[in-house]
MARBA-3410 file (N, C-alpha, C, O; in Angstrom, 1 decimal):
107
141.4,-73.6,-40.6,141.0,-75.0,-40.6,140.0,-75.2,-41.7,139.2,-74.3,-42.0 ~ 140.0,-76.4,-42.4,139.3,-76.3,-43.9,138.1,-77.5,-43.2,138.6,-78.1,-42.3 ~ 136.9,-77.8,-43.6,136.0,-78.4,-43.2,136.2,-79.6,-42.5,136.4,-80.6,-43.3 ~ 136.2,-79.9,-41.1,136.4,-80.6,-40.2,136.7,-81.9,-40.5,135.9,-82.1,-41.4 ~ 137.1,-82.4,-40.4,136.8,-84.3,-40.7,136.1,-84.8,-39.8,135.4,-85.8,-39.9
136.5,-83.9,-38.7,135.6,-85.1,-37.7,134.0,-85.0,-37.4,133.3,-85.6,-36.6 ~ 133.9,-84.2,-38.0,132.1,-84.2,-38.4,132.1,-85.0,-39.7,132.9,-85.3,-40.6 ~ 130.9,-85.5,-39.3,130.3,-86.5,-40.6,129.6,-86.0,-41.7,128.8,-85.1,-41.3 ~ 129.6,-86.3,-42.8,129.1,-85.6,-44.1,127.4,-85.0,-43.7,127.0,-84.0,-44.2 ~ 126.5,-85.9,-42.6,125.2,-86.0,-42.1,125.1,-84.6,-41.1,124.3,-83.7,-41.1
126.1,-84.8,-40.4,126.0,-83.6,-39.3,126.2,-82.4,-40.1,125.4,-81.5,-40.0 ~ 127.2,-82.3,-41.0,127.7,-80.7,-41.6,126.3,-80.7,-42.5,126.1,-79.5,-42.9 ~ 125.8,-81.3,-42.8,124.3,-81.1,-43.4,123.3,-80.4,-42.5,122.6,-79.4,-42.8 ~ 123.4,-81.1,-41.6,122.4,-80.9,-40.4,122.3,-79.4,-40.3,121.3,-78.7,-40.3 ~ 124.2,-78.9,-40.0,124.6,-77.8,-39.5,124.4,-76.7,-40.4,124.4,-75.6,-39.9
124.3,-76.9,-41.6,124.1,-76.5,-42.8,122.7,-75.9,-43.0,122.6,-74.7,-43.0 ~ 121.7,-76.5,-43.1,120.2,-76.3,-42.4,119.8,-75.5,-41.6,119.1,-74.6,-42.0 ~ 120.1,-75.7,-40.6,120.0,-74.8,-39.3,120.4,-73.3,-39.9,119.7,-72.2,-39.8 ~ 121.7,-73.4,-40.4,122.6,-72.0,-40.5,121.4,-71.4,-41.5,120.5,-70.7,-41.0 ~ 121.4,-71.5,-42.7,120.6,-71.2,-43.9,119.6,-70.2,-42.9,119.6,-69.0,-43.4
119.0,-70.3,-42.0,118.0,-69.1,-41.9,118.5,-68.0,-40.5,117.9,-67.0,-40.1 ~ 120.0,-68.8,-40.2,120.5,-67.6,-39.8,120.8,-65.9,-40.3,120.6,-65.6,-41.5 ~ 121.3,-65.1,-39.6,121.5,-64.2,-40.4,123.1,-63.3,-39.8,123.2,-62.9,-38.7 ~ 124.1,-63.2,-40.6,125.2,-62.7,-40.0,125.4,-61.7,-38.8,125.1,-60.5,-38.7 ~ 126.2,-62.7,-37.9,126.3,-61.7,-36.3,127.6,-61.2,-36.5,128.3,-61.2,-35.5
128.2,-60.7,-37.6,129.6,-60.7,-37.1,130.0,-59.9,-38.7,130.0,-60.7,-39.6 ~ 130.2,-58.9,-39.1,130.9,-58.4,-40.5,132.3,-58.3,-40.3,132.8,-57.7,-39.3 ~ 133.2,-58.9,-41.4,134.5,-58.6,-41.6,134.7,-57.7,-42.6,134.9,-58.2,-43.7 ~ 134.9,-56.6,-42.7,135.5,-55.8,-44.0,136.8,-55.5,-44.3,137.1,-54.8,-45.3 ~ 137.8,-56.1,-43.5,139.0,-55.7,-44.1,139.7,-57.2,-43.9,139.1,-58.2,-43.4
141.1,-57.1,-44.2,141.9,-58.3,-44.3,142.6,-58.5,-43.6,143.6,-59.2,-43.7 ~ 142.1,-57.9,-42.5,143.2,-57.8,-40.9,141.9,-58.4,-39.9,140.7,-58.1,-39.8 ~ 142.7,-59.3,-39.0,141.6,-59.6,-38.2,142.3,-59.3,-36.7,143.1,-60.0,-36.1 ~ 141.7,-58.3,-36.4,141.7,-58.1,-35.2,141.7,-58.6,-34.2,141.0,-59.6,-34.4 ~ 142.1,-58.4,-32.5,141.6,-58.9,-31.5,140.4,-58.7,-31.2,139.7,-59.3,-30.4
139.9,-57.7,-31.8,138.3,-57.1,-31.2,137.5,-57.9,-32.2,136.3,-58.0,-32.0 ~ 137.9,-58.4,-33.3,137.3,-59.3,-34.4,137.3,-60.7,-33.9,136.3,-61.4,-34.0 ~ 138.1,-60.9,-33.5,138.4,-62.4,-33.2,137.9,-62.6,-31.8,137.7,-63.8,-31.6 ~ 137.7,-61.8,-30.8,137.0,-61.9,-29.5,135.4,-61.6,-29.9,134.7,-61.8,-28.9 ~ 134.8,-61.2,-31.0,133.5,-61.0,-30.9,133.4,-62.0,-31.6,132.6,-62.7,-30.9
133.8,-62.7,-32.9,133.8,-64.1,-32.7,133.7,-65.0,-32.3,133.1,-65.9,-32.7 ~ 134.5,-64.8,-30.9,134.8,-66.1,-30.1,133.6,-66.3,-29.3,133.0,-67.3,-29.2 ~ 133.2,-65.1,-28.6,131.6,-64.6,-27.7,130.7,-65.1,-28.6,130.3,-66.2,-28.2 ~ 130.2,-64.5,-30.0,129.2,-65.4,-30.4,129.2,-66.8,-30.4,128.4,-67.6,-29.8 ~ 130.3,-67.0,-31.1,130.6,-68.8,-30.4,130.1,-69.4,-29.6,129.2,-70.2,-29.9
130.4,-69.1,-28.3,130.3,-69.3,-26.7,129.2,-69.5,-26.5,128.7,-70.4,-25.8 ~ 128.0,-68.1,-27.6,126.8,-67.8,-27.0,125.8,-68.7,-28.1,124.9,-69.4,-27.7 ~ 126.3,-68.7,-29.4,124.9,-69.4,-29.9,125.8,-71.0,-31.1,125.2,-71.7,-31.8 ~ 126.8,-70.9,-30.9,127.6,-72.1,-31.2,127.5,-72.2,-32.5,128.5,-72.9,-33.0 ~ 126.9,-72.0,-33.2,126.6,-72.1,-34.9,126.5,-70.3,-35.6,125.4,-69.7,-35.5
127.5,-69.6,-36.1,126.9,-68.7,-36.3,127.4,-68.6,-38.0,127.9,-69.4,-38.7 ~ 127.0,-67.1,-38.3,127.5,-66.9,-39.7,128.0,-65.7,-40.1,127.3,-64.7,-40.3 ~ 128.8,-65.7,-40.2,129.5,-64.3,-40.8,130.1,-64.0,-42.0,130.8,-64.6,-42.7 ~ 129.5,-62.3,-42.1,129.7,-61.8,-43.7,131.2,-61.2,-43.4,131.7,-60.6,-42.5 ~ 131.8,-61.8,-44.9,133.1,-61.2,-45.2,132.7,-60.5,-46.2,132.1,-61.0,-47.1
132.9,-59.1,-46.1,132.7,-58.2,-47.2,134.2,-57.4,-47.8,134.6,-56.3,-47.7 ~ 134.9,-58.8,-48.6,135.6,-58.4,-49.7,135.7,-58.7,-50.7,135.9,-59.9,-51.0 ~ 135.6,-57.6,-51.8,135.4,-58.4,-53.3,136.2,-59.8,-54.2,135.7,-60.4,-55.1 ~ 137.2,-59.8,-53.6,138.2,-61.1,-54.1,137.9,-62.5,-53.2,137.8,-62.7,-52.0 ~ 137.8,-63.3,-54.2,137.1,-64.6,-53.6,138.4,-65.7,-53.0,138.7,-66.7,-52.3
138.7,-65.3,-53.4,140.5,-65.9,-52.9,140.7,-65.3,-51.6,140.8,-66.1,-50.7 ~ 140.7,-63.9,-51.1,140.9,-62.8,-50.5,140.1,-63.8,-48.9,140.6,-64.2,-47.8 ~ 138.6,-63.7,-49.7,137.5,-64.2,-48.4,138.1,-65.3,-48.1,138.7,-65.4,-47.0 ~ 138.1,-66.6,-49.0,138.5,-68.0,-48.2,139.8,-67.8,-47.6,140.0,-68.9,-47.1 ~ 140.8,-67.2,-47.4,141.7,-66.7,-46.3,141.5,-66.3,-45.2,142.1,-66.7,-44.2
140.5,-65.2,-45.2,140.5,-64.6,-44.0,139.4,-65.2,-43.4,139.4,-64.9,-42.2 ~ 138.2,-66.1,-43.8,137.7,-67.5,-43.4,138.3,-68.5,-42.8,138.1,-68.8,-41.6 ~ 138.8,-68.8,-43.2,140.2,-69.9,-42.9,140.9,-69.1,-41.5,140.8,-69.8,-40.5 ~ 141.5,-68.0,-41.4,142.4,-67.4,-40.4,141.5,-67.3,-39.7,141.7,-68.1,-38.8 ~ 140.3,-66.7,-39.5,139.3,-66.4,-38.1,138.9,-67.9,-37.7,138.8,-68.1,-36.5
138.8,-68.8,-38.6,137.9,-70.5,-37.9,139.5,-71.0,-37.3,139.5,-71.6,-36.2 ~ 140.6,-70.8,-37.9,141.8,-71.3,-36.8,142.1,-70.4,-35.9,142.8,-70.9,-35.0 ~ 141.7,-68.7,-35.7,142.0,-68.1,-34.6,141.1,-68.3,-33.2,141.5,-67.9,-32.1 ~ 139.6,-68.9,-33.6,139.0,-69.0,-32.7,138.8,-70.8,-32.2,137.8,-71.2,-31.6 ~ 139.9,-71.7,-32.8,139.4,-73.1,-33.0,137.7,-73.9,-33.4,137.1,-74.9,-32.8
137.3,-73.0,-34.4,136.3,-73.7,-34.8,136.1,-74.2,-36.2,136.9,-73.7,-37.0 ~ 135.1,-75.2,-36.6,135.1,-75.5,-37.4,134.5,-74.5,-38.4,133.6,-73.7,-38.0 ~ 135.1,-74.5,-39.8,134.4,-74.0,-40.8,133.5,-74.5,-41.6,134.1,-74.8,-42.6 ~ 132.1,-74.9,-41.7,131.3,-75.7,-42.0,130.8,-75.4,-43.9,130.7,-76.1,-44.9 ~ 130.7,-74.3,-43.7,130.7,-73.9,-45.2,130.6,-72.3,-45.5,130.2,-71.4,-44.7
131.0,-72.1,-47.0,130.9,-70.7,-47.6,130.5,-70.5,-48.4,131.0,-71.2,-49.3 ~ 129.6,-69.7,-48.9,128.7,-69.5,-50.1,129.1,-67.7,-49.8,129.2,-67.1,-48.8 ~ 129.3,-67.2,-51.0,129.6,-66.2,-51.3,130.6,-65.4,-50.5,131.8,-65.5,-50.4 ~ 129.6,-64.4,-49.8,130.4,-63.6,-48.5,130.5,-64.1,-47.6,131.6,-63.9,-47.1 ~ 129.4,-65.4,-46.7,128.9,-65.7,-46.3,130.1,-67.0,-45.7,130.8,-67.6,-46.5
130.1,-67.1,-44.5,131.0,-68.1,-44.1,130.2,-68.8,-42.8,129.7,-68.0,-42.1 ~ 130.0,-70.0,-42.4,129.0,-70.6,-41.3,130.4,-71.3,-40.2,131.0,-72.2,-40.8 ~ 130.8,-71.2,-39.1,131.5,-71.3,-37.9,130.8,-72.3,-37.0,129.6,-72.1,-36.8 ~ 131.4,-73.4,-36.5,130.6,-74.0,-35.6,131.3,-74.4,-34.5,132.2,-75.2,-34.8 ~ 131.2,-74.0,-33.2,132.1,-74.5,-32.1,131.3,-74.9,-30.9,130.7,-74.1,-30.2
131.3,-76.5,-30.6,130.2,-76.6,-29.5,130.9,-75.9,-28.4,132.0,-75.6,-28.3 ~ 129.8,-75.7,-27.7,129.9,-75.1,-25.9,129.2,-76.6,-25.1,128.2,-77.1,-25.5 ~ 130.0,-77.1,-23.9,129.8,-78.2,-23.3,128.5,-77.7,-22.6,127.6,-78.4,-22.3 ~ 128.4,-76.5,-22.4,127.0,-75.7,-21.3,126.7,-75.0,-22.5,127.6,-74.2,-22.8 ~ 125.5,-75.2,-23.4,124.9,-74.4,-24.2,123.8,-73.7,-23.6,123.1,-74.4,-22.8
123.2,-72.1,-23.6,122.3,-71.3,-22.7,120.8,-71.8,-24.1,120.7,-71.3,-25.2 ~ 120.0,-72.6,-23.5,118.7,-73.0,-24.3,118.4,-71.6,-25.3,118.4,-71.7,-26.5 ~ 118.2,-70.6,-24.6,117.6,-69.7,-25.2,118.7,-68.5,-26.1,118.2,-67.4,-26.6 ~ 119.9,-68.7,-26.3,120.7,-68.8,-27.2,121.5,-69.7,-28.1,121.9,-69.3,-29.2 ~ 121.7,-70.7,-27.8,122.1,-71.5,-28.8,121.2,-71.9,-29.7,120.2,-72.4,-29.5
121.8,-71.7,-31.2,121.1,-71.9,-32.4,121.2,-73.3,-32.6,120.2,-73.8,-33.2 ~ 121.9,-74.0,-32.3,121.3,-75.4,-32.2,120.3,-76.1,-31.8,119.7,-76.9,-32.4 ~ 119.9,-75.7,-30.2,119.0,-76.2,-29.6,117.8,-75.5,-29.9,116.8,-76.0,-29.6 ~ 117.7,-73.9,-30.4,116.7,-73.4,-30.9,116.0,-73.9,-32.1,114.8,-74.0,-32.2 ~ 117.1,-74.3,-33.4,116.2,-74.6,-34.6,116.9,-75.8,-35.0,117.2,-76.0,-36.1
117.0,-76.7,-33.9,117.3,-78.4,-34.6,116.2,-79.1,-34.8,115.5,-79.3,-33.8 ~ 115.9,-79.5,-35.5,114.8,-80.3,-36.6,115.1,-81.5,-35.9,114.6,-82.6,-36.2
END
């Protein structure tokens, strides 16, 4: 999934913000995404709705693929990528206050 449409240019900023002082819950190092990749994905999701994860492969073509494959294997949005670095956003209708990164560091 390539940057949502149905987020507004304002929100993917917003989300963007927030993410910046996150720090990656999740390392990808190979070009295979696993069930066990793709279910600890989906858990962080669940748990803090905005997260970020490092793709650690040297080919920049390579990363925006397997970016792209994990945000459509777990239906979430891909908000943005800077380097290794890829930011996931999937709300939870019941977010847990004291994990979700939204309701912890929204401005």
């Amino acid at each position: 999934m390539k940057i949502n449409d149905l987020l507004g240019s304002k929100q993917r900023k917003q989300l963007r913000k927030i993410a910046h002082h996150l720090r990656p819950v999740v390392t990808i190092a190979d070009l295979k995404i696993t069930d066990g990749v793709s279910n600890e994905v989906a858990r962080a999701l669940t748990d803090h709705e905005l997260i970020k994860i490092k793709i650690d492969i040297a080919e920049k073509e390579k990363r925006q693929d397997v970016a792209v494959r994990i945000s459509d294997s777990v239906e979430a949005s891909l908000i943005q990528t800077i380097g290794k670095c890829v930011v996931l956003y999937k709300p939870n209708p019941t977010p847990n206050p004291k994990l979700s990164n939204l309701l912890r560091y929204s401005f």
